[in-house]
PLY file of the C-alpha trace (Angstrom):
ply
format ascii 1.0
element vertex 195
property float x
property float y
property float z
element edge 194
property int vertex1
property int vertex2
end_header
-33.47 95.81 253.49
-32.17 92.98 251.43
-34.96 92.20 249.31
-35.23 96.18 248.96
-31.72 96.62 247.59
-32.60 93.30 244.97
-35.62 94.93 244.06
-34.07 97.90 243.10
-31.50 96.45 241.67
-34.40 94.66 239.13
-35.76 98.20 238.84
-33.55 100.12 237.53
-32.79 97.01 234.70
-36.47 97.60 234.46
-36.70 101.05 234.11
-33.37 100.80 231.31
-35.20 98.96 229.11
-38.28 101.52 229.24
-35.77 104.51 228.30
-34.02 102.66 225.77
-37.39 102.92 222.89
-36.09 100.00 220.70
-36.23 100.96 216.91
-36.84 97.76 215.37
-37.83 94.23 216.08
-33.99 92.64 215.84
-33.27 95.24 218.82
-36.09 95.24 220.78
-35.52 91.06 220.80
-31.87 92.50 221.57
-32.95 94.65 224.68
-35.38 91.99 225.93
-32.50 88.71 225.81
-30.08 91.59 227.28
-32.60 92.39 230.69
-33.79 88.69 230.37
-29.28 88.20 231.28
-29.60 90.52 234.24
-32.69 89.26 235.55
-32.02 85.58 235.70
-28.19 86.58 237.51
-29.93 88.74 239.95
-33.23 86.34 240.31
-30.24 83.15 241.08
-27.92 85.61 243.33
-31.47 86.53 245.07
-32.62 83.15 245.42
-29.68 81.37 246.75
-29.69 84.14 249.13
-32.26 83.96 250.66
-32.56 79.93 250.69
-29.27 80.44 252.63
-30.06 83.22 255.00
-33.14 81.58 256.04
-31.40 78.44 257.60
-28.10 80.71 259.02
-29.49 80.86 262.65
-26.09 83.14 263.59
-24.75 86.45 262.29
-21.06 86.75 262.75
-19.36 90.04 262.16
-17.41 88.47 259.04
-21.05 87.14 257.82
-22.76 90.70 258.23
-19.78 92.45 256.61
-19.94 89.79 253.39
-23.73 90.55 253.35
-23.43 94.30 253.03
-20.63 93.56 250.60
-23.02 91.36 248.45
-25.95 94.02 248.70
-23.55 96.43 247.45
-22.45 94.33 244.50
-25.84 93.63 243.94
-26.86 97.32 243.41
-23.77 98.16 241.41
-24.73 95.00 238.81
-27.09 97.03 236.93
-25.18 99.91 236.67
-22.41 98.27 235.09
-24.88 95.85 233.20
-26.32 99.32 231.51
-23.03 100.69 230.72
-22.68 97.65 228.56
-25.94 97.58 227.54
-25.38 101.13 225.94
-21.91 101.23 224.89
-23.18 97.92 222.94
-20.96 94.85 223.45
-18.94 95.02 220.05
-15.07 95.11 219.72
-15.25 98.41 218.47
-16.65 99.73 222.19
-13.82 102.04 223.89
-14.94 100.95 227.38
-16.82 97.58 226.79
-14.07 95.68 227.29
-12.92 97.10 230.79
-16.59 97.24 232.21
-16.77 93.46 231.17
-14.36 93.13 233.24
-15.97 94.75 235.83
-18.90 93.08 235.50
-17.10 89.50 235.53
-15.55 90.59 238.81
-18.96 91.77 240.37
-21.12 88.72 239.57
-18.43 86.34 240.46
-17.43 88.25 244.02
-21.39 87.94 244.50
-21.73 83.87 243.56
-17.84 83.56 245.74
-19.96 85.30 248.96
-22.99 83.09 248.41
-20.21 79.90 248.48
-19.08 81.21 251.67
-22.61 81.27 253.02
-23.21 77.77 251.80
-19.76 76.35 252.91
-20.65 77.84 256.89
-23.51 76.11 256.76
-22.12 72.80 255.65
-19.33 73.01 258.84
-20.79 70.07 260.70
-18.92 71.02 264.10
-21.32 74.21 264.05
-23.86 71.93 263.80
-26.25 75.03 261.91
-28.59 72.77 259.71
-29.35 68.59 259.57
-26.92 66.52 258.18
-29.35 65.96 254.95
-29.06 69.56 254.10
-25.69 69.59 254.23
-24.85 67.61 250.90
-27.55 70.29 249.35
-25.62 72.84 250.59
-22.42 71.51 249.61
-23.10 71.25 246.10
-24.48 74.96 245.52
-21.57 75.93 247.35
-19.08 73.91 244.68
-21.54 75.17 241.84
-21.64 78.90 242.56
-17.48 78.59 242.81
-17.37 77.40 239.34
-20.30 80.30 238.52
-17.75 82.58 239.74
-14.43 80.86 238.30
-16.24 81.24 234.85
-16.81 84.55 234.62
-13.34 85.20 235.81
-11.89 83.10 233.73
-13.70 84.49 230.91
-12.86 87.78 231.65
-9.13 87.98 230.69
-8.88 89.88 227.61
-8.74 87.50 224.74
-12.19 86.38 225.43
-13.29 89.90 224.12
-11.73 90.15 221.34
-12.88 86.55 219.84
-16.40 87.12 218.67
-18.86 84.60 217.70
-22.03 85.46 216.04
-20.43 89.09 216.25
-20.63 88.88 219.83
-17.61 88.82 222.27
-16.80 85.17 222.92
-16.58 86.44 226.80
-20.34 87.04 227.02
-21.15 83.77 224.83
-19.11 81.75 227.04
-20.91 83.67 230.12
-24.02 81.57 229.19
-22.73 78.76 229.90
-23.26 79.40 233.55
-27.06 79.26 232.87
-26.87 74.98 233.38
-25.41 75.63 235.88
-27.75 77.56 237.93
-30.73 75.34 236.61
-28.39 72.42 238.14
-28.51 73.83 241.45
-31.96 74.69 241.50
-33.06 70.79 240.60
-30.64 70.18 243.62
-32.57 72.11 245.72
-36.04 70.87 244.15
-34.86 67.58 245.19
-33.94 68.49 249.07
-37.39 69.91 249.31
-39.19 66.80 247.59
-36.76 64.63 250.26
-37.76 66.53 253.20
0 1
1 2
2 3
3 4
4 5
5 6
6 7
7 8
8 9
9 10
10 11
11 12
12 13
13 14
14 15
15 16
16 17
17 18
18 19
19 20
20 21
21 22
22 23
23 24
24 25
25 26
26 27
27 28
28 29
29 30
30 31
31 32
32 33
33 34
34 35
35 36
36 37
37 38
38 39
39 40
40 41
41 42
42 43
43 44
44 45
45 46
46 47
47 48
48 49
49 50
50 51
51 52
52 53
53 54
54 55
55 56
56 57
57 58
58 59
59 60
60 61
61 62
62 63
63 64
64 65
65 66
66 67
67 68
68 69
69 70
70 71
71 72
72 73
73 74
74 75
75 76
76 77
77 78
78 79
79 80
80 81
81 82
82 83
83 84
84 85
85 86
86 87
87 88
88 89
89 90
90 91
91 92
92 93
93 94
94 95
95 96
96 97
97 98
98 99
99 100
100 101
101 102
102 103
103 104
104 105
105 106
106 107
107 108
108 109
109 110
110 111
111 112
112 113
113 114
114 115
115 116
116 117
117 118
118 119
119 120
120 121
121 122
122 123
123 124
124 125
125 126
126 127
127 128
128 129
129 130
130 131
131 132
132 133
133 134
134 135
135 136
136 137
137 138
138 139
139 140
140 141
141 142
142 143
143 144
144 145
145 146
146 147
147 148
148 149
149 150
150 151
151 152
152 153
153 154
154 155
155 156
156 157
157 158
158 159
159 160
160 161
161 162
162 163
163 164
164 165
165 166
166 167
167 168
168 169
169 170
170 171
171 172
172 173
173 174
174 175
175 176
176 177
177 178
178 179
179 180
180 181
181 182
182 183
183 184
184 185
185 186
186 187
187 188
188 189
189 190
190 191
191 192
192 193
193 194
């Protein structure tokens, strides 16, 4: 059911862009770097997933409670992503700014979830995964915290109302995340390479 709810979470990004007939080159580059945003956050949220839930060998109540919880953030990401998407992202939106919001609280309550994963499996008196998975697991676990502290941080309102490039500085500074993410996929490259 999990990779169902991710894959139509993808879909209906997908099937956004289709409705939205750009009218010109500048916004059809416009539509494609605005799914291309959506589709790397939900690719990383699905791929530390599932790196994680393959090595959890137990399901606690708290740990299938925080998975629906993440499935149902995952599914409400595109919905909010297309809100923004068509109210466009300018200062002059009525509801941009509070959706933003939204959306900064939804990716990083999905990237805090997937730290909590990470840090159970790093507990070494449960004893869930070898001890040289366990620095991996550590450091995606402090990465996606500061994925999630970035977009909340960015979030409070002043970030909206600074532009740069005649974009809100909030989803500039939102970007910066991307190193990040690449970070902790080299970390994992380099577990799998040890192993």
């Amino acid at each position: 059911m999990s990779d169902f709810i991710f894959g139509l979470a993808l879909s209906i990004g997908a099937l956004q862009l289709v409705s939205s007939l750009s009218q010109n080159p500048t916004a059809l580059a416009s539509d494609i770097l605005a799914f291309g945003f959506s589709f790397l956050i939900l690719m990383n949220v699905w791929n530390r997933y599932t790196t994680t839930m393959s090595v959890t060998p137990v399901e606690t109540p708290l740990l299938v409670r925080l998975n629906m919880l993440l499935l149902f953030l995952v599914a409400i990401e595109p919905f909010l992503f297309n809100i923004l998407a068509i109210e466009g992202i300018g200062p002059l939106s009525p509801i941009a700014p509070q959706v933003s919001e939204y959306y900064a609280v939804d990716i990083a309550s999905m990237n805090l979830i997937l730290a909590y994963f990470a840090h159970v499996l790093t507990l070494e008196e449960r004893n869930l995964i070898p001890r040289e998975l366990a620095h991996h697991f550590r450091v995606v676990r402090n990465l996606l915290v500061l994925t999630s502290a970035i977009f909340l941080f960015f979030a409070l309102p002043v970030f909206w109302t600074l532009t740069y490039a005649e974009f809100p500085l909030r989803i500039v500074l939102w970007m910066t995340t991307f190193p990040i993410i690449w970070a902790s996929r080299l970390s994992g490259a380099r577990v799998r390479h040890a192993a």
